[in-house]
Residue frames relative to the residue before (quaternion, step in Angstrom):
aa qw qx qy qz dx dy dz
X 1.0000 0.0000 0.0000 0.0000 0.00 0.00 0.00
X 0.3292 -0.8375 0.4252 0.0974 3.12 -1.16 0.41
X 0.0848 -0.8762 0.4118 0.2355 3.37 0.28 0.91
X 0.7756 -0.4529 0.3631 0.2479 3.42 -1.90 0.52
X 0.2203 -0.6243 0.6117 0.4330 3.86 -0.51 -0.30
X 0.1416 -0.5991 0.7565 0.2209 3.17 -1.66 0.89
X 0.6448 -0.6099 0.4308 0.1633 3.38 -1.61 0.68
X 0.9237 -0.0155 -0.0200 0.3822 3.82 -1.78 0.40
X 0.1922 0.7589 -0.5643 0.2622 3.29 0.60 0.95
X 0.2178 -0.7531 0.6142 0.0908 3.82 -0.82 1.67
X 0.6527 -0.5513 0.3760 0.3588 3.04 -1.31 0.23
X 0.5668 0.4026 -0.4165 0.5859 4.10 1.00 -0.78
X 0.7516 0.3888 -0.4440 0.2947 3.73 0.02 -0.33
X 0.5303 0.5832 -0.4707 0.3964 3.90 1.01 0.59
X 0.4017 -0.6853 0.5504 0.2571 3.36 -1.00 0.50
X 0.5338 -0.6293 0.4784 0.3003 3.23 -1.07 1.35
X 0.3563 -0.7507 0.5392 0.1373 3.96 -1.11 0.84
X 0.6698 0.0596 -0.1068 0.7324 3.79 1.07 -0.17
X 0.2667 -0.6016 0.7124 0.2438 3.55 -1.74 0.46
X 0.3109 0.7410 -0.5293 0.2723 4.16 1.02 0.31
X 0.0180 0.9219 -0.3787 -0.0795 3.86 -0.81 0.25
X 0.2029 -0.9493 0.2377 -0.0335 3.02 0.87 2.19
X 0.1007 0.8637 -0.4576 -0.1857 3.36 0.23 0.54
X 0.7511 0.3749 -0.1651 0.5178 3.96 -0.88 0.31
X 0.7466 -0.3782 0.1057 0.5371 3.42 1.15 1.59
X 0.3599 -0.6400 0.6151 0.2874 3.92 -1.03 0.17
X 0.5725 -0.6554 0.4706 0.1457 3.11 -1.05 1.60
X 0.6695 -0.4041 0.4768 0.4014 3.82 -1.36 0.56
X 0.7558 0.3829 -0.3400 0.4080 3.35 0.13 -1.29
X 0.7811 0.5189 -0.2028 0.2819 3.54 0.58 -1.06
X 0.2099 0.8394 -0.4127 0.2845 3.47 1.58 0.59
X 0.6690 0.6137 -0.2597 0.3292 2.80 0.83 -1.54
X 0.7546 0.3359 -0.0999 0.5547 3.45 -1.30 0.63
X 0.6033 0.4644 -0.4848 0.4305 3.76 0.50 -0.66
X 0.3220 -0.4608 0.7283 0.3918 4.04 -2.09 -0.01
X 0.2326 -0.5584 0.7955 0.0354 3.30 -2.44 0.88
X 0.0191 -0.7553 0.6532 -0.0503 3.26 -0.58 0.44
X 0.4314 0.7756 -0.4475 0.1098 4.01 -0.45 1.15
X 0.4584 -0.7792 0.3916 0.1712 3.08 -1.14 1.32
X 0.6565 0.2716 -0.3039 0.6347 3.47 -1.04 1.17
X 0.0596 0.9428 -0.2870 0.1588 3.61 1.21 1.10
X 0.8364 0.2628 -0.0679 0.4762 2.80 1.27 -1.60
X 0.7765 0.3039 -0.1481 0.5317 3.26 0.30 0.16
X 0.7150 0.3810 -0.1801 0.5579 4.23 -0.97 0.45
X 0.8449 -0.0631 0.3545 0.3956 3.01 -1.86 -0.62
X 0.8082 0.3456 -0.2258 0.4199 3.74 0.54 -0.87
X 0.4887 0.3991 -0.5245 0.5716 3.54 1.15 -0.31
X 0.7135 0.4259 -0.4019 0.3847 3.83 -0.19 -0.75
X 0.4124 0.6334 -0.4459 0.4795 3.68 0.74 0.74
X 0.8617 0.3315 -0.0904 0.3735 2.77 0.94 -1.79
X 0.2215 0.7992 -0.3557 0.4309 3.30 1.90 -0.23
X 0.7004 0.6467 -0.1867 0.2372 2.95 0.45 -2.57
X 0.7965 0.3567 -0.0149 0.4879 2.52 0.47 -2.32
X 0.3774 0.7823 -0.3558 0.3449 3.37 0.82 -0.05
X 0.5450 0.6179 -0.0355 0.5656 2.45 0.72 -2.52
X 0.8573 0.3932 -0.1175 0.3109 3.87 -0.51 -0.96
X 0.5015 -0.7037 0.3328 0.3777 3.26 1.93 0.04
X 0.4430 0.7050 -0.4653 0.3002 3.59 1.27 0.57
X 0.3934 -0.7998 0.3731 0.2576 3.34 -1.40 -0.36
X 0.3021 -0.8969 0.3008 0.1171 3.17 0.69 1.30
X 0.0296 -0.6887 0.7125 0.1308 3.45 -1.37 0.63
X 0.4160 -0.6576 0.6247 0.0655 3.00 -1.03 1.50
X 0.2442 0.8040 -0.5400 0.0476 3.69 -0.83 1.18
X 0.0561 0.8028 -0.5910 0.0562 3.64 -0.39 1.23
X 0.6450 -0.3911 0.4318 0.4945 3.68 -1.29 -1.46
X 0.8105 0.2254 -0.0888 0.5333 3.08 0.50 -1.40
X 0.6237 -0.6374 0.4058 0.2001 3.05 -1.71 1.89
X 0.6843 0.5697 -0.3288 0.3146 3.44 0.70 -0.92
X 0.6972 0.4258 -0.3372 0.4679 3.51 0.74 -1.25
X 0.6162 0.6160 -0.3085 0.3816 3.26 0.87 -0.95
X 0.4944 0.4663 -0.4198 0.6016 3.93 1.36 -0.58
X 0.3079 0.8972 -0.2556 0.1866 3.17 0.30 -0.86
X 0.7732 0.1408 0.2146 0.5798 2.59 -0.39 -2.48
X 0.5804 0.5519 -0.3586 0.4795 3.85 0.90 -0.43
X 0.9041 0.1973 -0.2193 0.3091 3.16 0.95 -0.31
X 0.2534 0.7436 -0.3369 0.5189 3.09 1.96 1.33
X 0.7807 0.1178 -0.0825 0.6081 3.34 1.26 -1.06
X 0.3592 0.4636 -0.6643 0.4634 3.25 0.88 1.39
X 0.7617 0.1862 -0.4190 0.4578 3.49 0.29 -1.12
X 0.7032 0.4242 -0.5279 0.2165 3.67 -0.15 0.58
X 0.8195 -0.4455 -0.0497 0.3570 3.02 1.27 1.47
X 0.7773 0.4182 -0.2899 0.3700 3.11 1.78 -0.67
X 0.8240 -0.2484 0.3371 0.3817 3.30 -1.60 -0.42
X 0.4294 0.6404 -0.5786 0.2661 4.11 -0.09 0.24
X 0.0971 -0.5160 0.8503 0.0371 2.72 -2.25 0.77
X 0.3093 -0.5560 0.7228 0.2697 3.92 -2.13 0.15
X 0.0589 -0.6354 0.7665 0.0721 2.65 -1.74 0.34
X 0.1640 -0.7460 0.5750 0.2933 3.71 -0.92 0.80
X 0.2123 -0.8188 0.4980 -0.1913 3.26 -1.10 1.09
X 0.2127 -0.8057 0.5449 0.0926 3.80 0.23 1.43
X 0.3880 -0.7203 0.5255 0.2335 3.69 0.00 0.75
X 0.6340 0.5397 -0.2572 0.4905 3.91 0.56 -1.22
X 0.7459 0.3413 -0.2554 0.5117 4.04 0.51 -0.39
X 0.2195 -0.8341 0.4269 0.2718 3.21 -0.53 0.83
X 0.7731 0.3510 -0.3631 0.3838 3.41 1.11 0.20
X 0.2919 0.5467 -0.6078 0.4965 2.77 1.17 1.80
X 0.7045 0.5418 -0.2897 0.3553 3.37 0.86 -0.57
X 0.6030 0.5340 -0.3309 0.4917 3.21 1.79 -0.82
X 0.2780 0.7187 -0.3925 0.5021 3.67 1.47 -0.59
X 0.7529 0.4863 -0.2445 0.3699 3.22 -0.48 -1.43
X 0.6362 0.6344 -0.0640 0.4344 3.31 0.82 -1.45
X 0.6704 0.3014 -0.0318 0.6773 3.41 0.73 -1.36
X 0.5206 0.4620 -0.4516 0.5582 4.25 0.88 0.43
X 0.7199 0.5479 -0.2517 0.3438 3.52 0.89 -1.16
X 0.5861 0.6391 -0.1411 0.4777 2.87 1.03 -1.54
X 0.6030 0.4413 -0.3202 0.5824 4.08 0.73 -1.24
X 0.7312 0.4503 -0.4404 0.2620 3.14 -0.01 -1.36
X 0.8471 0.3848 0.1093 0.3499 3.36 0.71 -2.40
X 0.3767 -0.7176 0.4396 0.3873 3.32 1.34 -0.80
X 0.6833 0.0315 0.1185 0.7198 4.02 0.96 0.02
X 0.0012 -0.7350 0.6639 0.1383 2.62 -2.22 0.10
X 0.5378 -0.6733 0.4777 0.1709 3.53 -0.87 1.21
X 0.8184 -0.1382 0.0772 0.5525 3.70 0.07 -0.84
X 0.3044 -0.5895 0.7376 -0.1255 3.62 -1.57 1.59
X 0.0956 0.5793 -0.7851 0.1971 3.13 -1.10 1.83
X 0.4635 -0.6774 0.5593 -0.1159 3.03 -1.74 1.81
X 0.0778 0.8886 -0.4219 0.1624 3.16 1.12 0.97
X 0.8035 0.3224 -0.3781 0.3279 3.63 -0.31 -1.27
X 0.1374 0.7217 -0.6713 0.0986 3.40 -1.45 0.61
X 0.4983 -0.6598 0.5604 0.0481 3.22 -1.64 1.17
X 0.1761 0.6880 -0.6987 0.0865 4.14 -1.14 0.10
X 0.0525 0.6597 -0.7493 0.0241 2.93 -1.62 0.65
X 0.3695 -0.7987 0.4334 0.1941 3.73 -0.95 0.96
X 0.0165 -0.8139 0.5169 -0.2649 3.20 0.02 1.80
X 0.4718 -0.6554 0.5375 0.2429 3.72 -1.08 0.55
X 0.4858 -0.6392 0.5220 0.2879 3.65 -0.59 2.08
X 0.7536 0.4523 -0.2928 0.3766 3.88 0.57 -0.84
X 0.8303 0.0747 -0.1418 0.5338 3.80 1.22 -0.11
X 0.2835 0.7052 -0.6226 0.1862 3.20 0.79 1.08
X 0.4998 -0.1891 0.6565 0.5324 3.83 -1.46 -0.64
X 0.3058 -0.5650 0.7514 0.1507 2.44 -2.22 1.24
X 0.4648 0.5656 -0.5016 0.4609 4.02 1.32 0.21
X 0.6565 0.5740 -0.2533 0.4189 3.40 0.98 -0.70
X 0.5544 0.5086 -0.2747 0.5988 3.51 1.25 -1.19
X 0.6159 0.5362 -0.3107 0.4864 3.88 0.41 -1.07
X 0.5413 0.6718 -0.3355 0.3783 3.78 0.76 -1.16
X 0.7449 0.3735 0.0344 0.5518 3.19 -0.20 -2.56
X 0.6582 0.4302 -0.5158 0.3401 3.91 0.34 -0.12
X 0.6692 0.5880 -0.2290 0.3924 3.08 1.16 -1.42
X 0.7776 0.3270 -0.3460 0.4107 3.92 0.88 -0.61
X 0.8815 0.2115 -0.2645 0.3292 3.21 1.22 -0.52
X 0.4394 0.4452 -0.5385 0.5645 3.70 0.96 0.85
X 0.6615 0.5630 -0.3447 0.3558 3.39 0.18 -1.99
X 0.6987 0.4842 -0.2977 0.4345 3.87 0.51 -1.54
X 0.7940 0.2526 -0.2747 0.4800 3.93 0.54 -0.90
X 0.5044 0.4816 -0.5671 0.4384 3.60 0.66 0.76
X 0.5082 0.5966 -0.4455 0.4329 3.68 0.86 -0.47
X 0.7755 0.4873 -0.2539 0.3110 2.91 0.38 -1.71
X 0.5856 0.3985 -0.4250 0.5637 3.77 1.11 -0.79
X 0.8014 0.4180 -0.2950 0.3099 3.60 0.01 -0.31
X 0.6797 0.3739 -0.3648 0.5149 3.35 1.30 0.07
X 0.6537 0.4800 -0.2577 0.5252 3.84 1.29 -1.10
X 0.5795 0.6298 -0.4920 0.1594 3.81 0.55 -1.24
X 0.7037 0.5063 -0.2757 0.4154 3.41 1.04 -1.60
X 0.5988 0.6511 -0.3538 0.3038 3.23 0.95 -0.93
X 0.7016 0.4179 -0.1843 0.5470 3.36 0.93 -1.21
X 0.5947 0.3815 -0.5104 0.4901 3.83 0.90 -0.47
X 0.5623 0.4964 -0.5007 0.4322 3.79 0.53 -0.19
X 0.5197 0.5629 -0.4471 0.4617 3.81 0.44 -0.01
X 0.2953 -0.5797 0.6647 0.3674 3.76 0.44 -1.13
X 0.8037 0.2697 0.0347 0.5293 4.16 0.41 -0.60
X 0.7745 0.3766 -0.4090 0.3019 3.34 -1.35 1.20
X 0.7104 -0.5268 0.4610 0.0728 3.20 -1.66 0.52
X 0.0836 -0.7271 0.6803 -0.0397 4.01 -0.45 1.29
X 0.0537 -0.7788 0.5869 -0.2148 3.41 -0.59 1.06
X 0.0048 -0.7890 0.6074 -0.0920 3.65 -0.83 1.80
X 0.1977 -0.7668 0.5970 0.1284 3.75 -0.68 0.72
X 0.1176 -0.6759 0.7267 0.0348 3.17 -0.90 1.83
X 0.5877 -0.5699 0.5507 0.1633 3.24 -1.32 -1.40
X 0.4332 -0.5893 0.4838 0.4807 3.82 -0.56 0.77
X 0.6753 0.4923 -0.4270 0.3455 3.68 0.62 0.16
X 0.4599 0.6039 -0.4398 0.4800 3.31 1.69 0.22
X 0.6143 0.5054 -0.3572 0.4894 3.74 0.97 -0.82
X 0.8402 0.2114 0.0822 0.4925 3.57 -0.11 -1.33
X 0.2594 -0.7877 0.5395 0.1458 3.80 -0.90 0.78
X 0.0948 0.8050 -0.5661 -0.1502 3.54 -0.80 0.49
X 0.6930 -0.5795 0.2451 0.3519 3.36 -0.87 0.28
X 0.7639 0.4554 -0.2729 0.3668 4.03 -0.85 0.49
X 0.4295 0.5613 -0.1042 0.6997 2.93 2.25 -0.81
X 0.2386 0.6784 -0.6913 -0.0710 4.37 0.33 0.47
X 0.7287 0.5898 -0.1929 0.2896 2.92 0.23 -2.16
X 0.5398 0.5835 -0.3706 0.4804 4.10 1.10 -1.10
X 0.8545 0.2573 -0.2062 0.4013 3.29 0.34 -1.63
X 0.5678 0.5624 -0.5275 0.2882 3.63 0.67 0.11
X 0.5924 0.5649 -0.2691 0.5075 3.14 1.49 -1.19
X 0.7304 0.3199 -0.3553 0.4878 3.87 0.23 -0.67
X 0.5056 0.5036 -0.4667 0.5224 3.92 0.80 0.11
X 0.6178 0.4824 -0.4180 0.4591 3.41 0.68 -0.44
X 0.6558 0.4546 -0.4408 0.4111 3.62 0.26 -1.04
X 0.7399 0.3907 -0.3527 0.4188 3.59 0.11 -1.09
X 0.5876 0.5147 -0.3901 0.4875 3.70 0.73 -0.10
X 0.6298 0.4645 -0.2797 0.5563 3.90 1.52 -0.88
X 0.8309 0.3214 -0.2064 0.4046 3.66 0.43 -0.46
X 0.4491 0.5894 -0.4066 0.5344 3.35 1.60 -0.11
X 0.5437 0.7122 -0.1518 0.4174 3.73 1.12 -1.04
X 0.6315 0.6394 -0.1379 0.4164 3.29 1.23 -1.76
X 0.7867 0.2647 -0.0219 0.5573 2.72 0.32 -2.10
X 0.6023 0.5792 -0.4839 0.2600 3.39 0.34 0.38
X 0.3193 0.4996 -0.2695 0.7588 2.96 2.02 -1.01
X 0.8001 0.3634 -0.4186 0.2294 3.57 -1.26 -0.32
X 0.6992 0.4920 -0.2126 0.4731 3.12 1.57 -0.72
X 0.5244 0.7251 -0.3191 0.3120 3.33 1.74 -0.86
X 0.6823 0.5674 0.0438 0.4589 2.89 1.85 -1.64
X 0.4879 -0.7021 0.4540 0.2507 3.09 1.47 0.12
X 0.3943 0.6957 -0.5125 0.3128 4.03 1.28 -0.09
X 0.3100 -0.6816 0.5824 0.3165 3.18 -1.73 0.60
X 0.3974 0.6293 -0.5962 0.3010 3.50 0.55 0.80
X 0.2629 -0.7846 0.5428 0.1433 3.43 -1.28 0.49
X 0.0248 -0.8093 0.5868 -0.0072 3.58 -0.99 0.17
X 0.1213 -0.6955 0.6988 -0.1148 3.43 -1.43 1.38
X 0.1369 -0.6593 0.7273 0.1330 3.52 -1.98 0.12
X 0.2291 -0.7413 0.6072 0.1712 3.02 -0.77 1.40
X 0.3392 -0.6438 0.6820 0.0729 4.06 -1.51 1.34
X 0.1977 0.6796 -0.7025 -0.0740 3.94 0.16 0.22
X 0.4611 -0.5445 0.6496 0.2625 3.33 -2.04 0.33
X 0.8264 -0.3658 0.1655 0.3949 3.48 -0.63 -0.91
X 0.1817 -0.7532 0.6135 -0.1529 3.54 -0.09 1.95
X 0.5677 -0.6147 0.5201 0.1714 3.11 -1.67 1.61
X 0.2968 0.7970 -0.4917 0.1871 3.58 0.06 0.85
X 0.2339 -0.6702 0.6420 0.2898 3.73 -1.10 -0.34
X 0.2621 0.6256 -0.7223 0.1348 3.63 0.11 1.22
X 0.5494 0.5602 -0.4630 0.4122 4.01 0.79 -0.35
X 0.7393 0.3066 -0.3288 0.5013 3.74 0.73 -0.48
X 0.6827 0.3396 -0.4537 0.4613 3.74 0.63 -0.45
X 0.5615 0.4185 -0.6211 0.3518 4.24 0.28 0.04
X 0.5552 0.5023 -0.5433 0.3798 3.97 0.71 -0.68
X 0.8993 0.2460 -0.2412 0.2693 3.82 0.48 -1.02
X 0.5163 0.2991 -0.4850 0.6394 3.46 1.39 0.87
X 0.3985 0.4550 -0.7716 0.1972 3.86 -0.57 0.78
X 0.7349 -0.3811 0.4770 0.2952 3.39 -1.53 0.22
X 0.8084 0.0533 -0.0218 0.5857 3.60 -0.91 0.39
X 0.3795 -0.6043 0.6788 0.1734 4.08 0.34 1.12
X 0.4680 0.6785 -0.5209 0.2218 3.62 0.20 0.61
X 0.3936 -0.5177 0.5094 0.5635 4.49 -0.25 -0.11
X 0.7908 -0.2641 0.5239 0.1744 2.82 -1.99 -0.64
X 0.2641 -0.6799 0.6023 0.3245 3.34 -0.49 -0.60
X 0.7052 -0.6501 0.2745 0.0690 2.99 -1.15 1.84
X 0.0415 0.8105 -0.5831 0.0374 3.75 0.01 1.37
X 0.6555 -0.3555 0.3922 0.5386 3.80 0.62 0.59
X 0.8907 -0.1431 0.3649 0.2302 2.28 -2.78 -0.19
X 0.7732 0.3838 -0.1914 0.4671 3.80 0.72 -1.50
X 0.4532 0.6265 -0.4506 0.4462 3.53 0.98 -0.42
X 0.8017 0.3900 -0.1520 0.4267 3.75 0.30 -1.36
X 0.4070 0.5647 -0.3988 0.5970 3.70 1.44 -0.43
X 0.8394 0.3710 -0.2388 0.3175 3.39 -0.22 -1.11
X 0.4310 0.5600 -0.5487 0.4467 3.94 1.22 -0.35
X 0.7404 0.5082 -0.3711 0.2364 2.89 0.12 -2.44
X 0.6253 0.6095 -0.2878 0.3933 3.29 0.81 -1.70
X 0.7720 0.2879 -0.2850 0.4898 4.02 0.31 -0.58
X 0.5318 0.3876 -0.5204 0.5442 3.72 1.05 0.12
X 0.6534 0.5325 -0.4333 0.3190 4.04 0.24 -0.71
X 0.6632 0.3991 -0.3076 0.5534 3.93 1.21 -1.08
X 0.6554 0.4681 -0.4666 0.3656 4.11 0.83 -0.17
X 0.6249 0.3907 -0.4027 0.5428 3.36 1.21 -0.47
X 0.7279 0.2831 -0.5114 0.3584 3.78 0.17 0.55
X 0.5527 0.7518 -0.3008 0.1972 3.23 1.37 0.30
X 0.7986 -0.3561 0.1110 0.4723 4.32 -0.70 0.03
X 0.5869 -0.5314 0.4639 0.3975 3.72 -0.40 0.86
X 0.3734 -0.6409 0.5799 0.3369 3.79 -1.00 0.53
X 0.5476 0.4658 -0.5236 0.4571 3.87 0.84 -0.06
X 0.6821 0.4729 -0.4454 0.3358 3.40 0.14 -0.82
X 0.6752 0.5983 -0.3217 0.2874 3.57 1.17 -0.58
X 0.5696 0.6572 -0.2379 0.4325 3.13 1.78 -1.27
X 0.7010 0.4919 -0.2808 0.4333 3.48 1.29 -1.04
X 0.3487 0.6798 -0.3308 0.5540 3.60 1.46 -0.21
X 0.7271 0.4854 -0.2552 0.4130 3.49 0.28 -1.51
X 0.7567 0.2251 -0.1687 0.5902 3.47 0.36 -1.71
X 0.4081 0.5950 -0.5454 0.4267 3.80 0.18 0.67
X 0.8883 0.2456 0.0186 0.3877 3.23 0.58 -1.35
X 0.2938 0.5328 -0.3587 0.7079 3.16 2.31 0.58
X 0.8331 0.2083 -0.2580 0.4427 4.10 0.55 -0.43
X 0.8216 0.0854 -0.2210 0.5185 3.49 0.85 0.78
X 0.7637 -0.6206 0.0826 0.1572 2.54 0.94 2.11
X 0.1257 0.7496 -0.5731 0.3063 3.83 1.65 0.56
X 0.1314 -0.5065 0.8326 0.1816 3.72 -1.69 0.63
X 0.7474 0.3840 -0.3670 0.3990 3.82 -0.24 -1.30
X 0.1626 -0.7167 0.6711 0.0976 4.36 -0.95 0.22
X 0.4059 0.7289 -0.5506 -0.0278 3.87 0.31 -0.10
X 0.4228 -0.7456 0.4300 0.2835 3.30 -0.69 0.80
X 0.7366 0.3338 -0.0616 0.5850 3.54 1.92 -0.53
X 0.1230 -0.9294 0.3247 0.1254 3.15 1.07 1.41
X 0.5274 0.6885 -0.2217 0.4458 3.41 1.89 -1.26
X 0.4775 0.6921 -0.2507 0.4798 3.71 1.30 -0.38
X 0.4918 0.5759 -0.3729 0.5361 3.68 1.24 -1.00
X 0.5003 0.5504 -0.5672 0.3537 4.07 0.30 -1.17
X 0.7231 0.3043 -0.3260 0.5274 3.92 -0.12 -1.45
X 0.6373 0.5508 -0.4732 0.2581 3.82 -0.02 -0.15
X 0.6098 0.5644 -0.1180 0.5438 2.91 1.87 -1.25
X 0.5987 0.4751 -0.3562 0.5376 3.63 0.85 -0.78
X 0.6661 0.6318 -0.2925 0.2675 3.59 0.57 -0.54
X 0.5223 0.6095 -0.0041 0.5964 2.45 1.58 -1.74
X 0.6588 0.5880 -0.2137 0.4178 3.67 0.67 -0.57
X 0.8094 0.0922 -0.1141 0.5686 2.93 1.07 -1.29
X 0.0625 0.7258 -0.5187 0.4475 3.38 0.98 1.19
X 0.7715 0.3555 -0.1996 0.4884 3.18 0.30 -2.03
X 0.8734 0.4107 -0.1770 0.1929 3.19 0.58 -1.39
X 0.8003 0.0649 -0.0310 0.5953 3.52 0.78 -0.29
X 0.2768 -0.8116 0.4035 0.3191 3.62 1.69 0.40
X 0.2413 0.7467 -0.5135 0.3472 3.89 0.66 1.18
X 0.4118 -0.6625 0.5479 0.3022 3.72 -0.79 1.04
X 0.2141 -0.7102 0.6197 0.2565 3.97 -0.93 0.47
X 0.6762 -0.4992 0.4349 0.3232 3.73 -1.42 0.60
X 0.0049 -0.8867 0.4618 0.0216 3.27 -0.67 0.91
């Protein structure tokens, strides 16, 4: 089922869900009973969130586009016992996002921990994409986890306890080519949540914050950005190598990490206080080689 947005809900006017006071991430044990709330919910990397948190005795809002998957997954971890409701939810608008928020809130009374999940790519040349396109991929995946710190942050500092969470991408660390718009937008996030928790820490807050970098994860964002881009229209035409290179990043996601295995990553590192999430830690080497020659001869390395 899907529930309705209820409306203008501040942050002093929620009622506090636990009187517990965690500092330095929320403990394993202390899931329980807590509200999740994550975007790009039903399906991927973001249902395995909700699994997670599931799994841990949380209550989950389930937030995507499309009503169906989203029943779906709401109703996988209902009959497995927990607490969930959906909410459809256009990441890119922020008062869809505040929507979302004001769904949670009705449902649960507050929420503890806010993961910025849903996000879009398509593999396109930074030098001839659409600028409707560029406008697209900015708007779900930078545009969507600035909302979220601005609409969820207070929400959860109104708790006294919990955990804001934004999923970029080993493309947020390291750029490679055909991929502009993805990596400018997932360089943002880690540049938005690195920010956070710096402030959060500056302040001495028991809220926590992380950015999850996955490498390659069995998902279907390559088929669901073709069928939510704007105007159902292609791309604009980069040749022969342009189309090699989709197929080629849908072939290594379908051999890539279960989205459960990711989700458990997530609330792992939400209970003992991880900022960095990389699901492919061995990946850092090219981050480092970069970084290397940064220092040394200030040259860009192949990526």
């Amino acid at each position: 089922m899907i529930f309705a947005s209820a409306s203008g809900f501040r942050a002093e006017e929620i009622a506090v869900t636990s009187s517990v006071f965690i500092c330095g991430g929320l403990k394993v044990e202390e899931f329980n009973g807590r509200v999740g709330v994550v975007t790009g919910g039903a399906s991927g990397i973001g249902l395995g969130m909700c699994r997670a948190f599931a799994k841990r005795g949380m209550k989950v809002v389930v937030a995507d586009l499309n009503e169906e998957t989203i029943n779906a997954a709401v109703e996988e971890l209902t009959n497995g016992g927990a607490e969930a409701i959906g909410h459809v939810c256009d990441v890119s608008s922020h008062e869809a996002v505040q929507g979302l928020a004001d769904a949670a809130v009705s449902a649960f009374g507050g929420v503890n921990v806010f993961c910025a999940n849903a996000g879009v790519g398509i593999p396109t040349s930074a030098r001839k994409m659409k600028l409707a396109d560029w406008k697209w991929i900015i708007d779900v995946d930078l545009w969507g986890p600035i909302y979220g710190v601005d609409v969820f942050l207070p929400l959860i500092e109104a708790q006294g306890e919990g955990h804001i969470n934004a999923t970029s991408s080993m493309a947020g660390l390291i750029s490679s080519q055909m991929m502009g718009a993805y990596n400018v937008a997932k360089h943002g996030v880690v540049a938005l949540m690195a920010a956070t928790e710096r402030e959060l820490r500056a302040k001495k807050s028991p809220i926590t914050a992380s950015v999850l970098c996955p490498g390659p994860i069995n998902t279907n964002i390559s088929r669901n950005s073709v069928s939510y881009r704007p105007g159902q229209s292609k791309p604009r035409a980069d040749g022969e190598s342009a189309g090699k290179l989709a197929n080629n990043i849908q072939a290594t996601l379908e051999q890539g990490m279960h989205p459960d295995e990711v989700g458990e990553l997530v609330a792992d590192a939400i209970a003992t206080d991880k900022f960095w999430i990389l699901t492919h830690p061995y990946w850092a080497k090219a981050i480092q080689k970069q970084l290397d020659a940064l220092r040394e001869d200030q040259s860009l390395t192949r990526a």
